[in-house]
Structures are given as structure tokens and as C-alpha cells.
N, C-alpha and C positions, 0 to 999 in steps of 0.2 A: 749582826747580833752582838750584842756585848755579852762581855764575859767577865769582864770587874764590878767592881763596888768600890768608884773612884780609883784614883794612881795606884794603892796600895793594895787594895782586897781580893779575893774575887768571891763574884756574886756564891750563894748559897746551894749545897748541891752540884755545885761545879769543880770538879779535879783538873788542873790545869798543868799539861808535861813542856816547860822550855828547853828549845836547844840556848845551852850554857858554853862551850865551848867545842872544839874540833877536835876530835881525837883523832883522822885521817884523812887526810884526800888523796881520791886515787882517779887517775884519768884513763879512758881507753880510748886510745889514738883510733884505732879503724870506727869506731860510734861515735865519732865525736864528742864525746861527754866525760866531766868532770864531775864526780860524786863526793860529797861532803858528808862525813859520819858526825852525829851533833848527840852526845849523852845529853841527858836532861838534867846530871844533874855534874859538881867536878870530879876528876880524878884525880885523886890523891896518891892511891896504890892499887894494887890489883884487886883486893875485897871489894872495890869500890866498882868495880863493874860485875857485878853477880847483883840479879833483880833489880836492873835499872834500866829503863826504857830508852831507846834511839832513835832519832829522827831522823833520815836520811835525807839528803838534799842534790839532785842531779841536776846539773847543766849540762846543757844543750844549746842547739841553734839551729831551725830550720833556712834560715839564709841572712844577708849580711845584714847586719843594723839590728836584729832580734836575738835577744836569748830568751829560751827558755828553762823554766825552773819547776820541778817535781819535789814538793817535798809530803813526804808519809812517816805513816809509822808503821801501820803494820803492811805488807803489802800484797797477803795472800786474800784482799779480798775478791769475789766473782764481781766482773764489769759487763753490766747489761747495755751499756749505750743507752740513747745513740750519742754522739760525739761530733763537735762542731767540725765541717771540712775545712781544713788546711792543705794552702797548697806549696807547699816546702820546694826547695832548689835541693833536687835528688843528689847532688854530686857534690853539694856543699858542706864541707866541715871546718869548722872553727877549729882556733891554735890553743894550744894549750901549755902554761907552764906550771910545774907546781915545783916549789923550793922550800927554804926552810922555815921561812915566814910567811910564804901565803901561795896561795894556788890563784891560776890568773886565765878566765877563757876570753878571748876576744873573737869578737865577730864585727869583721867591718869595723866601722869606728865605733863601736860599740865594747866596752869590756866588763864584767864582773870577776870584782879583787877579793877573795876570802882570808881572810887573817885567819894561821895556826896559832896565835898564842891570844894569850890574853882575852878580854870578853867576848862573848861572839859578836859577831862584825861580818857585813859582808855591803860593798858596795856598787853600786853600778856605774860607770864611767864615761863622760862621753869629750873625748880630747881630755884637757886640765880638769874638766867640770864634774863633781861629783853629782849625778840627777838625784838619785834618791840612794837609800839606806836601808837594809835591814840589822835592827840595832838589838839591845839586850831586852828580852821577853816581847819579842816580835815573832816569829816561827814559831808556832807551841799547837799542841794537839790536848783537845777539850774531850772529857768525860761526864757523862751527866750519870750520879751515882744512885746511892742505894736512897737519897733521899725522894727519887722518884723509879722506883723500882719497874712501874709499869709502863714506864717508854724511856730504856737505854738508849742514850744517842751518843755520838760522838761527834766533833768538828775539827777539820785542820783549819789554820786562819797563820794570815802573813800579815805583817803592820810593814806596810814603808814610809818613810820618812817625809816630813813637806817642810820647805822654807820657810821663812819669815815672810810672807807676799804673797807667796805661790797660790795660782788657784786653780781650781780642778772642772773639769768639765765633760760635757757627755751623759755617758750610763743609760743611753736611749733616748725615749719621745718623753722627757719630763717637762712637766707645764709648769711647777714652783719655778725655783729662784735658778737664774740660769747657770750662777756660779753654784756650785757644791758641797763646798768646804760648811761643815756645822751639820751637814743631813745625812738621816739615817737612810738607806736604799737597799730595798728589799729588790733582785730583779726576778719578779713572780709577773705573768701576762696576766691585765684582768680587763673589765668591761667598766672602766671605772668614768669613765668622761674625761674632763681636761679640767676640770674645777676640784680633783681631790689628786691625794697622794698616787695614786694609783697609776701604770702605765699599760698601753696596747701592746709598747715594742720596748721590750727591755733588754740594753746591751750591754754585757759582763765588761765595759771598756770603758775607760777611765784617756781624758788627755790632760797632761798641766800646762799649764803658760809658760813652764819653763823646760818645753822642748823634748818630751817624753811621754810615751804610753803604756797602759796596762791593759791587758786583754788575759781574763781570769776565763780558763778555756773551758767550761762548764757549763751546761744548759740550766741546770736546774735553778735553784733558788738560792745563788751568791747574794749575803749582804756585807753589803758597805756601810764603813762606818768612817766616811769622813770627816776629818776630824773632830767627831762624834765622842771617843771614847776617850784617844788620848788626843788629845788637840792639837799636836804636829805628826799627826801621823795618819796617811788610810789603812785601814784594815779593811780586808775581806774575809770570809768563811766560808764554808762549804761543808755540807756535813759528810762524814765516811771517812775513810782513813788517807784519803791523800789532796791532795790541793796538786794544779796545775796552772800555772799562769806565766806569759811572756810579757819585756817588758821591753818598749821599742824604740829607739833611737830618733831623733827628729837632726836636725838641731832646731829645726823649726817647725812648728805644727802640722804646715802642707806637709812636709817631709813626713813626719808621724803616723799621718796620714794615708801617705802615698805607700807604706812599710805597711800599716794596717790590713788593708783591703788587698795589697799584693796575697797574703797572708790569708786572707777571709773573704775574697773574692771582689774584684772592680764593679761597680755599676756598668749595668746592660746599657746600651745605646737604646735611645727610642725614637719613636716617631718623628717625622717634621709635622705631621699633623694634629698630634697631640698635645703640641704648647698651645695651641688656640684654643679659644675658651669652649669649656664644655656649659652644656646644661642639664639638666635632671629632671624629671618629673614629681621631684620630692619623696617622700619615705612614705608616709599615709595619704598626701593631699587626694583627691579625688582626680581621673585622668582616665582616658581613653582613647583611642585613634585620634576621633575628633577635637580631644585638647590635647594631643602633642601635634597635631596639623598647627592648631591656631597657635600651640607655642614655638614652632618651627618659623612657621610664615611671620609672625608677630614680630622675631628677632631680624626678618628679612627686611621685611617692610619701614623699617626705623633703621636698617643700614648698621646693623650691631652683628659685627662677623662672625659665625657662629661655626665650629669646628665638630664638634662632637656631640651627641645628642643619646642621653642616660636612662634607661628603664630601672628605677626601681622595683620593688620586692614586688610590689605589686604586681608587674607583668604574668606572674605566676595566681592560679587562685591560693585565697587566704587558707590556710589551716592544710597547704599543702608542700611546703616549700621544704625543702626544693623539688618539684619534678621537674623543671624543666621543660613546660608544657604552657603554653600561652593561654590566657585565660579565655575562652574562647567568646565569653560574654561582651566583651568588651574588646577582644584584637582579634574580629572574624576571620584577618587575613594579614594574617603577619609577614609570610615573604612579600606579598605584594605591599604590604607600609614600606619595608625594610628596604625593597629596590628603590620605591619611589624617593628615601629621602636619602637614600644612596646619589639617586638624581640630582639632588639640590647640592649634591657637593661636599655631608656629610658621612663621619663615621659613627658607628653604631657602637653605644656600650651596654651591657647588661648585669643586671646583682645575682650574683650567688652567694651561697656559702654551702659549709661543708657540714650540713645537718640534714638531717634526710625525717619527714614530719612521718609519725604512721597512717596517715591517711592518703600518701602520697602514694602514688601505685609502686614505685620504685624501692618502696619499704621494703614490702616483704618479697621482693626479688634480691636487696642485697644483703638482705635476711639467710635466706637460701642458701646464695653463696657466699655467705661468711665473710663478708664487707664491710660491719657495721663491728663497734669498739665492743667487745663482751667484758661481761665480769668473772670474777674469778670462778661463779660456780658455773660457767658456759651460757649463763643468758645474756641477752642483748642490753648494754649499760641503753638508758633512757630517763627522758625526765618531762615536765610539761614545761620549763622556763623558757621563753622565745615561742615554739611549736608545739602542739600538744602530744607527747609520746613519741618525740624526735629520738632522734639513735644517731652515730656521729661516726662519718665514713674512715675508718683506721686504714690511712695511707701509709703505714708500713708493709703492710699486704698491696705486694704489686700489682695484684690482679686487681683491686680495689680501684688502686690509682686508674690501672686500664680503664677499667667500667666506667669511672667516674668521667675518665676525661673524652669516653665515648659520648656520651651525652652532652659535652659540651662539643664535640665536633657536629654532630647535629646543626645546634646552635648556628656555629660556623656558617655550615651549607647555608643557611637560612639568608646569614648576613651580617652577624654579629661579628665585630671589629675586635671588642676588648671584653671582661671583664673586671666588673667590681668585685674585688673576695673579700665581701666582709666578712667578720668574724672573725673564728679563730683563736679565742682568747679562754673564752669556758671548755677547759679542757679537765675534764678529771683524774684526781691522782687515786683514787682510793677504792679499793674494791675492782679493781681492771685489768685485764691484760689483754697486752697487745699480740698483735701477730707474728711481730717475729723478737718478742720477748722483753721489748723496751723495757727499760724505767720506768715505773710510771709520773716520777716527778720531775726526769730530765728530760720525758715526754711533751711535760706540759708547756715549755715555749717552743721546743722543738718543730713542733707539730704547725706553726708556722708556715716554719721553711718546706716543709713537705709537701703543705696544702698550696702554698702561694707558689713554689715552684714547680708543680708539675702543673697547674694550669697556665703559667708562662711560659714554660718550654711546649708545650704545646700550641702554645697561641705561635711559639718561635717556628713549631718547625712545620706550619700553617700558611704561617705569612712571610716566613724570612728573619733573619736575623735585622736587629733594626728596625722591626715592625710592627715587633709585638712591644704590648703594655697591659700590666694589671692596674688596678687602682686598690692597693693592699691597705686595711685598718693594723690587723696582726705583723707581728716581725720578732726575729732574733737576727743573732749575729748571722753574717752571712746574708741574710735575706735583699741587703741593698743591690744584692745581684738581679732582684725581679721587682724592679721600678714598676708605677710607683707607686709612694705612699702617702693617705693626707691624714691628718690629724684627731682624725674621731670628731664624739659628741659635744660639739663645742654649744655655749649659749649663747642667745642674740642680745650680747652686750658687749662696754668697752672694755670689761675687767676678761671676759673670757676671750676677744680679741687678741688682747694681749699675752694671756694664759698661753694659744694657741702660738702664736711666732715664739715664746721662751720655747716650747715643743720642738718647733721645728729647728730652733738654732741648736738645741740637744742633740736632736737626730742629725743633724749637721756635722757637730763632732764626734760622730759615732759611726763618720763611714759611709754615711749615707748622702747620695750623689743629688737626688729630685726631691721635690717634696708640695704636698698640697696641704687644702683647707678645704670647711664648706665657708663660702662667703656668704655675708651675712647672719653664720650661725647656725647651727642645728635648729637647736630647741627653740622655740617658742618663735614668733615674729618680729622683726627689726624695726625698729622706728626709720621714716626714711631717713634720716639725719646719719643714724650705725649702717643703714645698709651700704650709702654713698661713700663712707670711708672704709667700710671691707672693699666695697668693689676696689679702688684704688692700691689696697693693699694685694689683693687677689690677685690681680691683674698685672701684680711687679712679684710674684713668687715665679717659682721656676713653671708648675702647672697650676690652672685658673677653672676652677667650676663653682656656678651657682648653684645651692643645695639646701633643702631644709628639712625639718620632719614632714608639719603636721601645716604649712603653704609654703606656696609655692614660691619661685625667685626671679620671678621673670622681673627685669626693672619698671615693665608699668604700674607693674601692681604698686608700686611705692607712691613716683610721681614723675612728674616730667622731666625732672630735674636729674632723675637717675637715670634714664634713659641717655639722656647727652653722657653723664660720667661714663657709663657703661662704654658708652661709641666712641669717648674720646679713647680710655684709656685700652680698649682692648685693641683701635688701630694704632698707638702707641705700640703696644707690645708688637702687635706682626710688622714694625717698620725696625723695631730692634734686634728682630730674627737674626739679621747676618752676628748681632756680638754674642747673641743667648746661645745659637750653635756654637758658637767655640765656647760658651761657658761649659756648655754640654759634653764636650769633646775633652775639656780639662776632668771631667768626672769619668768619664770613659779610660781615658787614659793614666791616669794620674789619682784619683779617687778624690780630686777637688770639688767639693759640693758646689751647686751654682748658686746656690745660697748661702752667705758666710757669715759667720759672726765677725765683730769689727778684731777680735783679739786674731783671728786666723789668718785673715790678710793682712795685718800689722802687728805681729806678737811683740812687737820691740814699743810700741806704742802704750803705756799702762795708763793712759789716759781711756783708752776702750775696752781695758779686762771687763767692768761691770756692765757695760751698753747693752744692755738687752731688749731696749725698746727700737730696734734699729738692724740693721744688715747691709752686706755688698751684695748685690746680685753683680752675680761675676767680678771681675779685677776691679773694675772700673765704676761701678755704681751706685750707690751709698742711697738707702730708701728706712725712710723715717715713718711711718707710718702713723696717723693721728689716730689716738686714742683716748681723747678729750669728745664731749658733745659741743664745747664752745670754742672748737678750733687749734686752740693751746696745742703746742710739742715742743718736747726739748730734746735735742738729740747732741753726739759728739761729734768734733771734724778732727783728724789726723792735720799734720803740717802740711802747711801749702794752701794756695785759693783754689776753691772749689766754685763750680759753672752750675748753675738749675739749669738743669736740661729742659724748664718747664717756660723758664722767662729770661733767661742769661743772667740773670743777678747772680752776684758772686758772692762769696763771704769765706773769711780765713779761717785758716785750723788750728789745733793746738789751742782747743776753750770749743765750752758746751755753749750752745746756741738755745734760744728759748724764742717761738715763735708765734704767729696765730694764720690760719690757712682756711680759705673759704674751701668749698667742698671740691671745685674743681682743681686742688693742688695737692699737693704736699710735698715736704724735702725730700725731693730727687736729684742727687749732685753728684759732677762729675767729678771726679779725679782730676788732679792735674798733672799734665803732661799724658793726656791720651787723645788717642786716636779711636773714633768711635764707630764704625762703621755701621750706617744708619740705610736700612732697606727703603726700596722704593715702592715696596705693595704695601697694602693696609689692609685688605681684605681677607686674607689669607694666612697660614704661617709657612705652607710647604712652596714654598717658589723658589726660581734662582735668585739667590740670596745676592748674589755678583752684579747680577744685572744692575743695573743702574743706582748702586749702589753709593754713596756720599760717605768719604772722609769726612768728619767734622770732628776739626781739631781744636783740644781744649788746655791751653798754660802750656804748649810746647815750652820746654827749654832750649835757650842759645846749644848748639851741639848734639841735641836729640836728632837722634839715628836709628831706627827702629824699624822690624817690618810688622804689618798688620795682616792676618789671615779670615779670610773669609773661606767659612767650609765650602765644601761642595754639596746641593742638592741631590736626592734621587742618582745617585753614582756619578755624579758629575765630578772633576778634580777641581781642588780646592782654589780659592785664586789669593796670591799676596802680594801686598803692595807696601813698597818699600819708601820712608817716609823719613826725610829730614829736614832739620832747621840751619839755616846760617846765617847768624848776623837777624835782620828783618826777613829773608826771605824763608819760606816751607815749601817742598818740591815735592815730588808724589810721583813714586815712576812703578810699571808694572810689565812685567813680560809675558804672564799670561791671562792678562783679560778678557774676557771673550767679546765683552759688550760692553755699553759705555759708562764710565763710572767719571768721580768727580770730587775735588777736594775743597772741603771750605775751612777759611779759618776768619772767625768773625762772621760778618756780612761779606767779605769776597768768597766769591766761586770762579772756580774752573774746572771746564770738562772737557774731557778727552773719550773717544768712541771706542776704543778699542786698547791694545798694548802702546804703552807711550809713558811721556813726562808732563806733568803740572806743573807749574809752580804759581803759589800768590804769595802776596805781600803782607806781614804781619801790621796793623796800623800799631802805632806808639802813643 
């Protein structure tokens, strides 16, 4: 929100309180925290503090590399939550000095230096480097006065500082411009598509290029105002009397990153069966037993491997959703479908969401028991938008949660693998209360995490840890904890194509570890020309499903042509499995997305800040996707010769590339100097990944020494294989192999059966 009328003014109606200078800091050693008293206005004498407002400003540190900062003014107000989880180092406190010139808390390599004299000032510190700034009329708390008498509000807001360069990123699943800097961001969930301002998954989290985060710890409706208002500086807002926000140390993005989600939780491990391509029965198309048979078998019989298989809304009858009850007209016998294509090798997923229609029998039972969101005079909130006289299950009420996620154990028994949660985004703030007293405005993305994690921890403690997966539209912070998520209502063209990957490279620096799409496009039908370059791109995200509204996406329906793309690249993907699980494993571990923007894997590179038509899958894989109908792309390379993995042509980095690609390509290039370890199934994605697995090694350098990990399948232990160059020779040795694997470099191979040493010869 702004609050000026340019550099000088502020807007009309608006009383605006700055902290001006520091009239104390005091530290309490057992809390770790350092508090900064900030009049609003100077002190001259003692007169001068009688009716004059103070800002208070605490630091803190929930563990190393993070501070955090409270600042308010008044601080008697009632807090209803709820409040995003943090998961702090209990036993950790940050040092503290305060002297005569400035007060100083550090955490980790982290520190904020507040200057006692002079204008207010306060910076944050990482080594020599100052990251950012809070400078003069940055901290200030907003009144909106008598000139709107009938809606008082108030706002705190912080302005931090940006370089000459710097650029900003994240803030959720936004589909505009992928850099930041110049846009106004509101983080409010809405149902907005990918072609407007609007986001599914809005996250109060900010990263820059230059090695630092913000995470504005607040659900409600934070805006941002990058460099929006004042042009070297972000602001944020919040309305009420206090502001809370940490700001996180990198030195480099993963680092940021990996601080982030420590903080707000790592992505869950998921499936090995889940990377393989899903399909759907579309959102309206027409389906029943008999056409998900012919679309099951269809994908068989043309040899397109097919991992997961989706029941849209549809599976329920119309005008009753959710109960939870198979339409009976059209799925006479749903356990018996669900065994049978169990048989064939797949998993089962299903659409929910979290509205309950009143025609659904389940209405007026969680009517009854007081399940469903009321309004303030005790009746049941409802509306006819989506359902006709739907009412919206209030998962702050545990019991609710219970009920809810009984019906989905149902499910379960049946057969059902996963869950789609769509939804989640039309949540009301006005006229409502919840069950155990929420906000109703810090309610409305919250609600989220609520819905989307009680039905993954129940799918967790169903199938195992590692087993479970939702397919989530909705998200807040936190929620990367319950993979995965794709991208909403995209349209069947190139501009929302592209729309759709800026989304995902957002959610990317936002913490977020998976990530999908529909291929092809939601809305409307793809020319075959747009569907054969989705699939290519689909098919190189981290999850891969065919989806539409209103037809369907099998590739025949296109032409023949898509059919081949389909087969080529989806056995592409399951031969890549052994490098995508350790991409996976980096997001698990580490909160490294397996999708990256080129700035995340080379922030020292400013030749990729802007690259947004582009991405790493994993360390190592650089994927350009065409977003032209006549073939055209331009993408960037990093330094170094880069390998197509598609043809072995090569081409140098450090300069943008401009290209043209028949349908069965596009810029897929490897890094140089890696090791790629290349699976030996194609049908599949859950196999021993070890087994017969191929080194193929790309621009080793003279002296590269490095070991390459290949996870373990199904509990299997992981195998690594230790890989150097000397001179012309590359040597490959492994202690525990179980079974026979093999090193190429170029067109030579060698294989070895078991634990052993390779070696080939580099030709010159």
C-alpha cells in the first residue's frame, strides 16, 4: 500500500508516526533480545517527551544466520492468530553489545548495527557487506483519520534499502515479470488464473540477488511495495499495531534458502512414483469407466509410460461435491476399476476440495455437528459460486479436520493413492467466525495450510512417510511442506505457457522444493503445434501431468506427431530418474527447489538475473523451453561449453543464444564438468535407479575429482561412484555397487558388474 504523494507528501487522510532517532537500547541477555525505543519525533529537552508517540523496535534471533525484528507502537492489542509455524533452535541466543554509539546483535554471520546518535539508522551486516538498510522515514506507523471516520485503520510498514542492480524475487506463484523491482504485491489468495495480477500461493518472502531474505511473518494481506514507492527501497505493511519480520543471511541464495525453510519448514520427500507422468480425465470433458479404460489402455498400447491416472470433479455427481461418493451412473464399481488399474502398474489420484455443496448428503451432517464456517449471527456462511449453497469445512475445528479426513480414509480403502486439493483460495473474511476464534483476514491464506496439510499428513500416516503427495492449487508460507503444487488455470497458448514457468520460478524462490502445470493448458484446446511444446516442457519439470478443462489430453487426440513427443520425452524423464532423485533429495534436505532459476544456481552470473524464459532442473541441466509457434528461442548460457543432451552439439556460455527447434527438441544442455548419471529403465520411474546405471560424462576438467550419488530406491542404500580425470584419462571406481553400472565419456564405454574401477580415454 502507499502512503505518500511522491518523495515528499503523504497521501491525504493519512497521519504518518517515524521513528526519528533512538533514545535507548536495552538488551535482556536470558531472551536474547535487544529492544530499540524510537520517538517519533527529536529530543531536545524533557517537554519534548510529554504526548509524543514511540515505536518500539525488538531484536531477536530464532537461530544462526536469522534476525528477527518486532516493531509496534501500541502493544496492548488482543492477537487472534493464527501465526505461521516456526521452527526456532530452543537453546539458541544471539550476542549482544550495546555501547555508546550503537547497539550490535549478531547471530551467526549475521549482524544488525543500530546507531544511538544521529538520524535513525540501522543496518544489517553480513561479513564487510552491508545487505540492506533501514534509513530515515522507513519504520513509521500510519493512521487513517477523521477524514474517513467510518473505517479507522492503522498500518505499521518497514522500507529496506536496495542497491543500484539489485533484484528482488519470489513473493509466491506470480506469473508477471519474474524480477520484482517496480511491482506493487498485494499477498491476498485468490482464484485469479495465471494471466492476471492475482496469485493461488502468496508468500510474505522476498529473496535478492544479493544474498539475503525477508520473510514478513504475517498471514494476512502484507503489501509490497518494491520499489514502487520509493525506488531504492521495498516496503512492506501490515495493518494493526505491529509488524514482524526476519531478514536472512545467504551469502548465496541456496544458503537463503536452505535458512528459509529450516525456519518455515523443508519440503516432504515424495514418491518415486510420482515423477512419472500423470494423466486426468479433464475438469468437464465427458468420461466414464469405459473412457478411462480406452484412456488407460490407449497410453499402453503406443508404449507412453504412464505412472498415475486422475479422476476429476467429475467422479462425484454434479451439484453435489464434495460427498465423496462415486457417481454411481457412470462408476458401477469403483473398487473393482481401482484394483483393476492398480493391476496395470498404476496409482490412483482423486479431486477434492474443501466445500461441502447442500445437496450433498454430508451437508447437513456437518451442519449438525458444527463443521461448516458460521457467520457472526450463528448461521452457516454459504454462497452458490462453484456449488449451489455450498458451506466451507472450518478446519480450525479439530473435530472437523477428524470428520473430513474420515471420508477421505474411505477413499483410501477403495484405492485412492493421492489427492488433488483444489481450491482453497475463496475464503471469506467478512461476517465470519471461526472455531477457535481466528482472524478472519489472517484466516484467509492460512486456511491453506490447514486444508492442504491435514489431508497430507493423513495420506503420510496411511502410506508412510515418502509416500504420500497432494497435488495442492492453494499455499502460504509453510505449506511447501505438503508437495505438490502446479500452477492453476493456465490457457492453451504461448503467452500463458510462459506466464505459467515465471509462476513456477517464483514459487521456486519462495521455498518451494516441486512444482507442476497442466500441459497443454487449462482453458480452451491447444493447437497440436502448443501442445507438442508443453509436453516437452512438462515432461522436464520436476512433476508431469496432462490436464484440461473442457477436452481432454491424451496425445492422439492432437496427432501422431504428439504421440512420438509424448514417448520420446516421458522415457527421457524415467532414464533421468537416478539425477532427479538427488535433485529431490537436495529439496528435502537442503530446501533446494529442483527447479531453479538460472540466478539461484549462479547468483555471481548477472548475465541470468533477467532469464526467465529458462531454468536448471537440478545442478546440472539447463532447459529452454520453446515458446514461439515457428520454433524460435533465445535463452542464456553461464561460462563454459555446454553438451545437448538431445544431439551432443555444443555451444559456449557467457552470450544469449537465439535458436529454431523442430518439435522433437529443444535447449536441453548440460553443464560442464558433470557427471550425469543416466537410468537404464524407460518405463517406469520407481526402479533401482543403481542398476545399470551410465556415468556420462560431460567437459570433465584436467583434475576433476568428485563423487556422484545415486539415491537408493524403496530403502535401498544409496550407491556413489567416485569419478576423476588425469591428463586424457577419466577413471570411475565404486565400493558399493550392487549391480552393473558403466562410464562413458564421449562415444567410449566401460562397464564394470559390480564394485570396481573404469577407466576411458578422453579423445582430443
Amino acid at each position: 500500500m502507499k502512503f505518500t504523494d511522491g518523495y515528499w507528501l503523504t497521501r491525504p487522510g493519512l497521519t504518518p508516526l517515524y521513528a526519528v532517532e533512538v533514545d535507548d537500547i536495552r538488551a535482556d541477555d536470558e531472551a536474547g533480545t535487544m529492544t530499540v525505543y524510537a520517538p517519533t519525533k527529536p529530543i531536545r529537552g524533557r517537554g519534548d517527551t510529554l504526548n509524543l508517540a514511540m515505536l518500539t523496535l525488538t531484536f531477536s534471533s530464532p537461530m544462526p544466520g536469522i534476525i528477527k525484528v518486532r516493531a509496534e507502537r501500541h502493544a496492548g492489542a488482543v492477537h487472534h492468530g493464527p501465526d505461521f509455524e516456526k521452527f526456532a533452535q530452543a537453546s539458541f541466543r544471539p550476542s549482544i553489545e550495546i555501547g555508546e554509539e550503537e547497539g550490535v546483535l549478531t547471530s551467526g554471520d549475521l549482524r544488525v548495527r543500530v546507531s544511538r546518535s544521529g538520524a535513525w539508522r540501522f543496518d544489517f551486516e553480513h561479513g564487510e557487506t552491508v545487505l540492506t538498510s533501514s534509513q530515515s522515514r522507513s519504520v513509521g506507523h500510519v493512521t487513517r483519520g477523521a477524514t474517513y471516520p467510518q473505517t479507522p485503520s492503522t498500518w505499521m510498514h518497514q522500507q529496506l534499502s536496495m542497491e543500484p542492480g539489485e533484484r528482488i524475487y519470489g513473493l509466491g506463484e506470480r506469473f508477471g515479470a519474474f524480477v520484482k523491482n517496480g511491482q506493487v504485491i498485494d499477498t491476498w489468495n485468490a482464484d485469479g488464473g495465471t494471466s492476471s495480477e492475482q496469485a493461488y500461493k502468496n508468500i510474505p518472502f522476498y529473496l535478492s540477488s544479493r544474498g539475503y531474505g525477508v520473510f514478513v511473518d504475517d498471514p494476512a494481506d502484507v503489501s509490497f511495495e518494491v520499489g514502487s514507492e520509493v525506488n531504492s527501497r521495498v516496503q512492506f505493511s501490515v495493518t494493526g499495531e505491529a509488524l514482524d519480520y526476519y531478514v536472512i543471511a545467504g551469502p548465496k541464495p541456496k544458503d537463503v534458502l536452505r535458512r528459509y525453510t529450516a525456519l518455515t519448514g523443508r519440503p516432504a520427500e515424495v514418491p518415486a512414483w510420482s515423477f512419472g507422468l500423470w494423466l486426468t480425465t479433464s475438469f468437464t470433458a465427458s468420461y466414464d469407466e469405459k473412457s478411462v479404460n480406452q484412456f488407460v489402455d490407449g497410453m499402453a498400447e503406443r508404449d507412453i509410460p504412464l505412472s498415475v491416472f486422475h479422476y476429476d470433479c467429475f467422479w462425484m455427481r454434479e451439484f453435489q461435491w464434495t460427498d465423496f461418493e462415486w457417481d454411481a451412473r457412470f462408476f458401477p464399481d469403483p473398487e473393482g476399476q481401482l484394483s483393476r488399474l492398480h493391476e496395470k502398474g498404476l496409482h490412483i489420484s482423486a479431486w477434492i476440495n474443501p466445500y461441502i455443496a447442500q445437496r450433498s448428503v454430508l451437508f447437513a451432517e456437518a451442519a449438525e455437528a458444527g463443521y461448516l464456517l458460521k457467520r457472526t449471527d450463528g448461521s452457516i456462511w454459504q454462497w452458490d459460486l462453484w456449488q449451489a449453497g455450498m458451506g466451507l469445512v472450518d478446519f480450525t475445528n479439530p473435530a472437523a479436520s477428524e470428520w473430513y479426513i474420515g471420508k477421505l480414509e474411505r477413499l483410501m480403502d477403495q484405492g485412492i493413492d493421492a489427492f488433488k486439493t483444489d481450491f482453497g483460495e475463496r475464503v471469506p473474511v467478512d461476517d465470519v467466525v471461526w472455531h477457535d476464534g481466528s482472524d478472519p483476514r489472517r484466516m484467509h491464506n492460512y486456511y491453506a495450510k490447514l486444508y492442504n496439510g491435514a489431508v497430507f499428513r493423513a495420506l503420510e500416516k496411511r502410506r508412510g512417510k515418502g509416500d504420500a503427495i497432494v497435488f495442492a492449487r492453494s499455499a502460504t508460507a509453510g505449506c511447501q511442506q505438503f508437495p505438490v503444487h502446479w500452477g492453476g488455470d493456465s490457457d492453451s497458448s504461448y503467452a500463458s505457457m510462459a506466464e505459467s514457468l515465471r509462476g513456477g520460478l517464483s514459487l521456486a524462490m519462495s521455498g518451494f522444493g516441486y512444482w507442476s502445470h497442466d500441459i497443454g493448458g487449462f482453458e480452451g484446446t491447444p493447437d497440436p503445434g502448443l501442445f507438442k511444446r508443453w509436453l516437452a516442457f512438462g515432461l522436464l519439470s520436476s512433476h508431469s501431468r496432462l490436464h484440461g478443462s473442457d477436452s481432454v489430453r491424451v496425445p492422439w487426440a492432437f496427432d501422431e506427431e504428439s504421440v512420438d513427443i509424448a514417448r520420446e520425452f516421458t522415457k527421457l524423464k524415467m532414464r533421468l530418474m537416478p539425477y532427479l532423485a538427488h535433485a529431490a533429495s537436495q529439496a528435502v534436505d537442503d530446501g533446494t527447489p529442483m527447479m531453479r532459476p538460472m540466478v539461484l544456481e549462479f547468483p555471481d552470473d548477472r548475465g541470468g538475473y533477467d532469464a526467465d524464459c529458462q531454468y536448471m532442473l537440478g545442478d546440472s541441466l539447463l532447459v529452454a523451453p520453446v515458446f514461439t509457434a515457428n520454433g524460435t528461442v533465445e535463452y542464456y548460457l553461464p561460462e563454459g561449453s555446454w553438451t545437448s543432451l538431445l544431439d551432443g552439439s555444443t555451444r559456449d556460455g557467457f552470450r544469449w543464444h537465439s535458436e529454431r527447434h523442430g518439435f522433437h527438441s529443444l535447449p536441453l544442455l548440460v553443464r560442464p564438468g558433470t557427471v550425469l548419471p543416466f537410468g537404464a529403465t524407460d518405463d517406469r520411474p520407481d526402479y533401482d535407479w543403481a542398476a545399470g546405471v551410465t556415468l556420462r560424462c560431460f567437459d570433465l576438467p584436467d583434475g576433476y575429482d568428485a563423487v556422484t550419488v545415486v539415491p537408493g530406491h524403496d530403502g535401498a542404500a544409496e550407491t556413489s561412484f567416485h569419478v576423476r580425470r588425469t591428463g586424457s584419462v577419466v577413471t570411475a571406481s565404486s565400493e558399493n555397487a550392487r549391480a552393473s553400472w558403466s562410464l562413458q565419456v564421449g562415444d567410449a564405454v566401460a562397464t564394470a558388474s559390480g564394485s570396481g574401477v573404469l577407466s576411458v580415454t578422453v579423445a582430443v
